[in-house]
N, C-alpha and C positions, 0 to 999 in steps of 0.2 A: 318790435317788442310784443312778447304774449299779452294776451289777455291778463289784463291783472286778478280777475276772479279765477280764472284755471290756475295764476300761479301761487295764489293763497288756496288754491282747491275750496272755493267756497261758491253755495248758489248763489246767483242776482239777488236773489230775496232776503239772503245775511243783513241782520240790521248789525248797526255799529258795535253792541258791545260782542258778535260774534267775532267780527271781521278782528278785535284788539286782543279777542283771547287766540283767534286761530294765530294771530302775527305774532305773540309772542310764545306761543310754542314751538312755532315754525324757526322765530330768530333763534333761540333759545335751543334748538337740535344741528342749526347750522351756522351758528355761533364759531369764528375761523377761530378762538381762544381754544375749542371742544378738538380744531378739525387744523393743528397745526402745518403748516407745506402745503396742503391742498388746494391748490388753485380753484377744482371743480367747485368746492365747497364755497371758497370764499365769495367764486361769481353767482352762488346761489345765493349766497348770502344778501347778498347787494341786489338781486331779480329781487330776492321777498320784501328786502324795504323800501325798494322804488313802487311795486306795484302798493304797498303800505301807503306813501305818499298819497298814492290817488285814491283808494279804499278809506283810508283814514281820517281823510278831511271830506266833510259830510256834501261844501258846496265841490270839491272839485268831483267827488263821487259822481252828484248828480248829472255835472258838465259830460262828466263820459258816457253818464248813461244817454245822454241826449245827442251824444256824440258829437258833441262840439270841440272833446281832446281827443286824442289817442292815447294810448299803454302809457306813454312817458310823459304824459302834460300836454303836448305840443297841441297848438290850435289845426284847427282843422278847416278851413275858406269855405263855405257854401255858397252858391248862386241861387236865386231864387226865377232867375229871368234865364229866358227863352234865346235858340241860338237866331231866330227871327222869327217876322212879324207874318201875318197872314196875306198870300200873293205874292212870295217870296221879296216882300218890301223889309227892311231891314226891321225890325221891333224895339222893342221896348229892351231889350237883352243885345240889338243888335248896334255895333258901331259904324256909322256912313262912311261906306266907299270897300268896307272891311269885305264886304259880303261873306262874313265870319258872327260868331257871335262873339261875346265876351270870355275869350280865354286866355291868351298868353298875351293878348293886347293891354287884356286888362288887368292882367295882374302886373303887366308893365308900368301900367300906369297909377297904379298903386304902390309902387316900388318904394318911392321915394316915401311914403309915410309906415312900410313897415320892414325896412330895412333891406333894399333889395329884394322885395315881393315874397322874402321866405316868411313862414310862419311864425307867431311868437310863443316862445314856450312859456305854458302856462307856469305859475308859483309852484312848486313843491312843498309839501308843509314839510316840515324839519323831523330828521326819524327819532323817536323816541328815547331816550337816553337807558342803555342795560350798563348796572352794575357786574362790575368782574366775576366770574367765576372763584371760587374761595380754594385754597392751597389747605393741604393737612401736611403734618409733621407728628416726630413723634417723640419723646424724651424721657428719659427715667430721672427718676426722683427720689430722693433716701427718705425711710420710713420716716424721721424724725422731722423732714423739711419739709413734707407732705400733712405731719399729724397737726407741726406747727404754723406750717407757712413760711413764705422766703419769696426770698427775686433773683431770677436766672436772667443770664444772655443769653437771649432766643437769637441767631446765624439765620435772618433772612437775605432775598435778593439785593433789596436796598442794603443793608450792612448788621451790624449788631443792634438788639435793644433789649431795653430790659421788660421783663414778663415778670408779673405778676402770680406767682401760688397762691390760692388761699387755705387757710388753713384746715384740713379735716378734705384735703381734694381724696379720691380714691383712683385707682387706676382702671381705666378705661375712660374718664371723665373727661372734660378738654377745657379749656381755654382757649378765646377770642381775644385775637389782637388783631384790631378794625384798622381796615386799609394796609394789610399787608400782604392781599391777595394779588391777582390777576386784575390787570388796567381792566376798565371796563370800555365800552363802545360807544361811538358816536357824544365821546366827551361826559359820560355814567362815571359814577364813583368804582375806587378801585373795589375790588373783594377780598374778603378776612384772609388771616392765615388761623386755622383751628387747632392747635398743639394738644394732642395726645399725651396724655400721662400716666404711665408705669411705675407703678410703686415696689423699692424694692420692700424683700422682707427687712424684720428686726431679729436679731439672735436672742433676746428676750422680752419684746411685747408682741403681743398679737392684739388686732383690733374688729370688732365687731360693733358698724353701726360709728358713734360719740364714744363709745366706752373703749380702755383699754383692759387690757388682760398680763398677768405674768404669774410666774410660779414665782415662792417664797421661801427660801431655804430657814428652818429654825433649827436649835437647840432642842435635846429633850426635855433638858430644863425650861428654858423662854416657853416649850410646846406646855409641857405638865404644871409649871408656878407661874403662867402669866410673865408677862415683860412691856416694854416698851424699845421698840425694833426703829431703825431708819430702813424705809422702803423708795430702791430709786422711781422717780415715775417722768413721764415726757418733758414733765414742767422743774424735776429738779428733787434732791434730796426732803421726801417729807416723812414726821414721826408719823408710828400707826403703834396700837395697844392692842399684844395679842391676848385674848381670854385665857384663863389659868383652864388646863384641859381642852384645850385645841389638840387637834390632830393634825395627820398628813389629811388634806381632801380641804379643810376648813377655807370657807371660800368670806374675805371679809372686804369691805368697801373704805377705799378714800373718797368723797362726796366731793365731785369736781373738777377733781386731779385728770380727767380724761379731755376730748377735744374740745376746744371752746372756739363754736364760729362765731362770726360777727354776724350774724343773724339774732346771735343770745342764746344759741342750742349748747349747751354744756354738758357735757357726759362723764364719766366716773369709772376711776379706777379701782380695776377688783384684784384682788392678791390669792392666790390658795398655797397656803400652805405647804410645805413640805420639811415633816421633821428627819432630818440630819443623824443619823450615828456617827458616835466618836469613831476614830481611827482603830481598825480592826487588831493595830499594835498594842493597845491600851488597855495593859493586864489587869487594871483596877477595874475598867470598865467590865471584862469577860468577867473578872471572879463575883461583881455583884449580881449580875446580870444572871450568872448560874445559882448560885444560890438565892435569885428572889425567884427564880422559874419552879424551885420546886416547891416551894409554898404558895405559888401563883398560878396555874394551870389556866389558860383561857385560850378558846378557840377564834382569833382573828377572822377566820372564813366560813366563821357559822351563820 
């Protein structure tokens, strides 16, 4: 196995919280979720968390550095003694009759307490647990289930469920539905699915911000003597009182009648005006209408 500092690309001198930001950038680019089919990717994947194992635990760190493991844990046997003694007499390192020093003899004879004289591999600390990568989706929504709020059947991988709108969402906005992403690794929570929402239009409100907006067809009469009008709004049939001498443009307010979040933000509905001529068949209307113009001259676009 590599070196575990070349395969996290980090100096000897990296202290820990280098070595935990570089491993999870590194998991996190070579991530097999990111890097689907890829064999190359996945056995990288697996080099950056084993050399983690030993970079990330502070006492096995040290053991490598002292080189008592190697790359992967594994112990490493040192002898301290001599293959013999001075006057070619056997030594302190040497076994009688061997005229060998202590090598295959003696790791024979170590066999039996380290299981057939192989090495023990050292503990691995356990890789760090990543949350899944997060799934988007995208959905359209009718202006009035968006203005009000509603609950949809969001079609994920596991099956149906229901999403939650709130009310006053706009389009581009999202909603979080946790744990409906991508499993995550080494036993990590799953990750979100993030739902995209598209609002359509309305054929008669438009919305800016909390507040809604509409045009307001009147009478010339309701326009010129005042009235009291029903004006539809998001929330349903409400009266509104038009002033005597409105016009087309008269821009007036229902107080609340606009989005209402559950945060407490409330916005209002504005109405403008638009006064109405009778049906261009309606010979009473032409004949007064000419004879009030000639005792009435006034220039609209002055």
């Amino acid at each position: 196995m590599k070196n575990p500092y070349t395969i996290l690309e980090l100096p000897r001198e990296a202290d820990q919280a280098a070595i935990k930001k570089q491993y999870r950038a590194m998991a996190k680019k070579f991530h097999p979720d990111r890097h689907s089919g890829d064999k190359k990717t996945a056995e990288r994947f697996k080099e950056i968390t084993a050399a983690y194992n030993i970079l990330g635990d502070e006492k096995q760190r040290q053991r490598f550095d002292r080189g008592e493991i190697d790359g992967e844990g594994n112990e490493k046997f040192h002898s301290n003694f001599h293959s013999q003694g001075a006057g070619g007499q056997p030594g302190m390192g040497g076994f009688p009759g061997s005229g060998r020093g202590f090598g295959a003899d003696f790791e024979d004879l170590l066999s039996p307490l380290f299981g057939g004289g192989r090495a023990r591999r050292g503990r691995p600390r356990a890789a760090p647990e990543f949350k899944g990568a997060n799934k988007t989706k995208t959905i359209k929504v009718k202006f009035l289930d968006a203005a009000l709020g509603t609950k949809r059947q969001i079609t994920t991988d596991s099956g149906r469920i229901e999403a939650v709108i709130p009310a006053g969402i706009s389009s581009g906005q999202s909603i979080r539905l946790k744990g409906q992403g991508n499993k995550g690794a080494n036993g990590g929570p799953p990750g979100d699915l993030m739902v995209t929402v598209t609002v359509s239009p309305h054929p008669t409100f438009t919305r800016t911000a909390n507040d809604i907006s509409a045009d307001l067809p009147v009478t010339i009469g309701e326009a010129v003597q005042g009235a009291k009008v029903d004006v539809p709004t998001i929330h349903g049939s409400v009266s509104l009182t038009v002033p005597k001498g409105s016009n087309t443009g008269t821009r007036l307010r229902l107080k609340g009648q606009g989005i209402r979040r559950k945060n407490g933000k409330v916005g209002d509905h504005y109405v403008r005006l638009q006064v109405a001529l009778p049906d261009p068949g309606d010979s009473d209307w032409a004949t007064f209408v000419a004879k009030w113009s000639k005792d009435h001259n006034y220039d609209p676009r002055k």
